[in-house]
TIKEMAR-318156 format. One record per residue: residue in one letter; x, y, z of N, C-alpha, C in turn. Coordinates in steps of 0.2 Angstrom, whole numbers. Layout:
<atoms>
<atom code="A" n_u="X" n_v="Y" n_w="Z" ca_u="X" ca_v="Y" ca_w="Z" c_u="X" c_v="Y" c_w="Z"/>
...
</atoms>
This chain:
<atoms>
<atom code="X" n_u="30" n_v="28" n_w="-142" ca_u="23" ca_v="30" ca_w="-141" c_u="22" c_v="32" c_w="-134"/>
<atom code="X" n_u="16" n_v="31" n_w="-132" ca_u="14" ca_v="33" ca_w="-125" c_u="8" c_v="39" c_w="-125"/>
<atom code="X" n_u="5" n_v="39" n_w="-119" ca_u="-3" ca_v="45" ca_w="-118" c_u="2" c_v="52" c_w="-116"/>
<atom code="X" n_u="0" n_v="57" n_w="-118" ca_u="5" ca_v="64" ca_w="-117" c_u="11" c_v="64" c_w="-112"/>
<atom code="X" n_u="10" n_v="63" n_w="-105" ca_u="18" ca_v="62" ca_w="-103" c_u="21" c_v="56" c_w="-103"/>
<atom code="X" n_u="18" n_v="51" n_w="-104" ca_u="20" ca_v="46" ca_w="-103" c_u="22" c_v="43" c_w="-110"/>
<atom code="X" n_u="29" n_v="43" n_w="-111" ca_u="35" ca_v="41" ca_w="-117" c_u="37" c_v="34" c_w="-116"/>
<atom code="X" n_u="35" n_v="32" n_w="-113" ca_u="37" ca_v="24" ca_w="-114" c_u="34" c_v="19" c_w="-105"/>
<atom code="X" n_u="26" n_v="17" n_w="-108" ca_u="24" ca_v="13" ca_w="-100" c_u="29" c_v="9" c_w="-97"/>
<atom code="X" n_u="32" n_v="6" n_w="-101" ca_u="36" ca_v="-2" ca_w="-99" c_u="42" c_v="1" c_w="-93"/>
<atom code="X" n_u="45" n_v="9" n_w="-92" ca_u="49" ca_v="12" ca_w="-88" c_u="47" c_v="11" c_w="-81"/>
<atom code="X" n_u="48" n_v="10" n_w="-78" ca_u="48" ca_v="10" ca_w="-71" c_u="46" c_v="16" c_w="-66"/>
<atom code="X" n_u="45" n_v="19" n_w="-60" ca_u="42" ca_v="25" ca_w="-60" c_u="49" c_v="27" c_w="-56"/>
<atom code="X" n_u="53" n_v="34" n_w="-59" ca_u="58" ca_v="35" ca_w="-53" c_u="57" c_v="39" c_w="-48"/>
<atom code="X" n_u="52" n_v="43" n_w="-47" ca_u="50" ca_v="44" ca_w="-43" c_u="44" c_v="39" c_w="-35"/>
<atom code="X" n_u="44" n_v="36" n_w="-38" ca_u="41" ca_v="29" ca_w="-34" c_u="34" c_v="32" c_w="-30"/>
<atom code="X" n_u="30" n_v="34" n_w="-33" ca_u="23" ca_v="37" ca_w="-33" c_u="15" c_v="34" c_w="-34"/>
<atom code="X" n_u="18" n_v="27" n_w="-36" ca_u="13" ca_v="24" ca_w="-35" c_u="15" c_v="19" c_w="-31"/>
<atom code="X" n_u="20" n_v="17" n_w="-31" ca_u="22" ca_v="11" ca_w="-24" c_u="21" c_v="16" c_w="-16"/>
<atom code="X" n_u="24" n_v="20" n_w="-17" ca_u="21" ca_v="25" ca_w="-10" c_u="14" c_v="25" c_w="-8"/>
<atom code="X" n_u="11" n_v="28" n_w="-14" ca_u="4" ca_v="31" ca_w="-16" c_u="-3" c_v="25" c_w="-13"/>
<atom code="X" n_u="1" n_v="20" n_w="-16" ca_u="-3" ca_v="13" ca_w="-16" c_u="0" c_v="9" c_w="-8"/>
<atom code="X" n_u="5" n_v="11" n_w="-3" ca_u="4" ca_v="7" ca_w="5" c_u="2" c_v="12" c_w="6"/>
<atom code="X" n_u="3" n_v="20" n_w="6" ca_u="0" ca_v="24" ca_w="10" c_u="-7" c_v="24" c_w="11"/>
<atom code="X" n_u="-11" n_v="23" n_w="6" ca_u="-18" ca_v="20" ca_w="5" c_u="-19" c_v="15" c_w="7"/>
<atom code="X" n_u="-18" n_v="8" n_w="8" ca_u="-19" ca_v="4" ca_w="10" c_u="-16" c_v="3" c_w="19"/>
<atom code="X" n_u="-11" n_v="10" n_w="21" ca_u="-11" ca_v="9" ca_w="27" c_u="-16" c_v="14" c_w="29"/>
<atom code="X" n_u="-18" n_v="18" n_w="27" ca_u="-25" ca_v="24" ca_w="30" c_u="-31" c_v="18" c_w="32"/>
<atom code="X" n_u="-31" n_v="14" n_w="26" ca_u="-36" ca_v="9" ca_w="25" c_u="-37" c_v="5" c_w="32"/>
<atom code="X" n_u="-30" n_v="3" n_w="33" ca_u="-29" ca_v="-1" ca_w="38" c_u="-30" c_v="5" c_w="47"/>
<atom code="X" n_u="-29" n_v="9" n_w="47" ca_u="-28" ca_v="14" ca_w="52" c_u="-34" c_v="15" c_w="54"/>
<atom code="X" n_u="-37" n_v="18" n_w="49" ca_u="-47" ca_v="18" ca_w="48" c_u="-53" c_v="15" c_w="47"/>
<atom code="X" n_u="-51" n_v="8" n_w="48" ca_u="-56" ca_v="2" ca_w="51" c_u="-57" c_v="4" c_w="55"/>
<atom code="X" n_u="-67" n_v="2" n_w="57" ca_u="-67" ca_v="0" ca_w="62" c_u="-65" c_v="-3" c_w="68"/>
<atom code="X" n_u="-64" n_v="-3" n_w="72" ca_u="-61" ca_v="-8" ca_w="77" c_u="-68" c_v="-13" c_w="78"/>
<atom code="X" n_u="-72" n_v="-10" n_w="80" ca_u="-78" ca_v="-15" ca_w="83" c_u="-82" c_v="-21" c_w="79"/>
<atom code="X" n_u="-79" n_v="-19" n_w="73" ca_u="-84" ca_v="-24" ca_w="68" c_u="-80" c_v="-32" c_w="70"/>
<atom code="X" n_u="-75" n_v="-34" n_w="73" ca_u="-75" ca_v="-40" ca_w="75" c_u="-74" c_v="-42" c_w="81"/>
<atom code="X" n_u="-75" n_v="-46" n_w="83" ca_u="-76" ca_v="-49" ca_w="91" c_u="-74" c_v="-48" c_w="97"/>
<atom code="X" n_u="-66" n_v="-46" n_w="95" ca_u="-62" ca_v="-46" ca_w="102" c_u="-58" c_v="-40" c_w="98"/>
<atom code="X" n_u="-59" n_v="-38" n_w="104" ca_u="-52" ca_v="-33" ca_w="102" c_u="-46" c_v="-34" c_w="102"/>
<atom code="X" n_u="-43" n_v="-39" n_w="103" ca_u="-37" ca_v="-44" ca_w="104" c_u="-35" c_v="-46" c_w="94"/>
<atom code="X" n_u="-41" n_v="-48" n_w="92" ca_u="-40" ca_v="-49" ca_w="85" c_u="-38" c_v="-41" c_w="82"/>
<atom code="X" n_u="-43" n_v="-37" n_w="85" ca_u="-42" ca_v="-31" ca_w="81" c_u="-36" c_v="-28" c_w="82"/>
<atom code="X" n_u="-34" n_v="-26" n_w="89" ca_u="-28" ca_v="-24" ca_w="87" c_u="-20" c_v="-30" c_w="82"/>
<atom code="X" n_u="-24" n_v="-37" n_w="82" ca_u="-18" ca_v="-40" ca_w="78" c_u="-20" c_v="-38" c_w="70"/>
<atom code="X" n_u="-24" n_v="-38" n_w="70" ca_u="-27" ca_v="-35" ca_w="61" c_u="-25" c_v="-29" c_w="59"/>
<atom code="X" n_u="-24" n_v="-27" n_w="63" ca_u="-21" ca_v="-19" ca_w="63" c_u="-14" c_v="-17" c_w="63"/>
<atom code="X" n_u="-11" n_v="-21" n_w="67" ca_u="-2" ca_v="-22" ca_w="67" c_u="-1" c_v="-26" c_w="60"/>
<atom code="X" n_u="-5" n_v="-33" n_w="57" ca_u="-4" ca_v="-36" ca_w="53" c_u="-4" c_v="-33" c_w="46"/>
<atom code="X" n_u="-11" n_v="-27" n_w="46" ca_u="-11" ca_v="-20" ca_w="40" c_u="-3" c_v="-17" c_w="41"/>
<atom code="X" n_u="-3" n_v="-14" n_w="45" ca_u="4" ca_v="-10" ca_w="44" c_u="11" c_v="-13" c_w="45"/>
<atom code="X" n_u="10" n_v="-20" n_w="47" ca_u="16" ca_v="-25" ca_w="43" c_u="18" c_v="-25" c_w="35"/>
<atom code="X" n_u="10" n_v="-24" n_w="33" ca_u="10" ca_v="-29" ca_w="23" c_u="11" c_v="-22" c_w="22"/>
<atom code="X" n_u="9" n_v="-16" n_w="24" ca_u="11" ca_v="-11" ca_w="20" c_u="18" c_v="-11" c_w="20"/>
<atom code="X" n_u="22" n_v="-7" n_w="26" ca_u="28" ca_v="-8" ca_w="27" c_u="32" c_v="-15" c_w="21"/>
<atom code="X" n_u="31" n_v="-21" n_w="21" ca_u="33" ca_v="-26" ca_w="20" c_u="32" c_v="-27" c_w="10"/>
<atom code="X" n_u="26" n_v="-23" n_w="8" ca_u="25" ca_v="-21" ca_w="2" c_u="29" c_v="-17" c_w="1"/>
<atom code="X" n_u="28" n_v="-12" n_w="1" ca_u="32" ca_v="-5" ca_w="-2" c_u="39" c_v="-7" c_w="-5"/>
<atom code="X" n_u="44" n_v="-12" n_w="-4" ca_u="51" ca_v="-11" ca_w="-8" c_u="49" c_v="-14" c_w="-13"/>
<atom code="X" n_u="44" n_v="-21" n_w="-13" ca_u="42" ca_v="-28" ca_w="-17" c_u="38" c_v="-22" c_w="-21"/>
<atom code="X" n_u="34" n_v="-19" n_w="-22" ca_u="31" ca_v="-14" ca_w="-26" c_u="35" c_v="-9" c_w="-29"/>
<atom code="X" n_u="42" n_v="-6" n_w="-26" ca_u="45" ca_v="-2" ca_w="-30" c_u="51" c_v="-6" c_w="-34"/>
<atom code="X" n_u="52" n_v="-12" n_w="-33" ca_u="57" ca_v="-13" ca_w="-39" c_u="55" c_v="-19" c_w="-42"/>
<atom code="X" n_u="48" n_v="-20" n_w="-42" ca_u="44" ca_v="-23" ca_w="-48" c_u="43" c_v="-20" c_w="-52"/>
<atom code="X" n_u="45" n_v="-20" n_w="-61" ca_u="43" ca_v="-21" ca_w="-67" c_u="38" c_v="-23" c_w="-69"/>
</atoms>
């Protein structure tokens, strides 16, 4: 079964389009905050290294989960 291209969901993606798709968004996310919505810029810049750690640090954990 499966909706038009899609021949069987339970497959993995080989080209890895959502694992990509899904940190590259979540790092824009992170790049594109505000800075000034919290107190100290000291936080801010570590919330912002911290964002583009999880991306980085997600991305393999998202491509070779089933």
């Amino acid at each position: 079964g499966g909706i038009s291209w899609f021949t069987d969901l339970s497959l993995p993606d080989p080209y890895y389009l959502l694992p990509v798709g899904a940190s590259a968004t979540f790092l824009a996310t992170t790049l594109l905050q505000d800075p000034t919505m919290v107190h100290s810029q000291d936080q801010a810049r570590m919330m912002q290294y911290a964002g583009i750690g999880l991306s980085v640090f997600f991305l393999p954990i998202m491509a070779t989960t089933s």
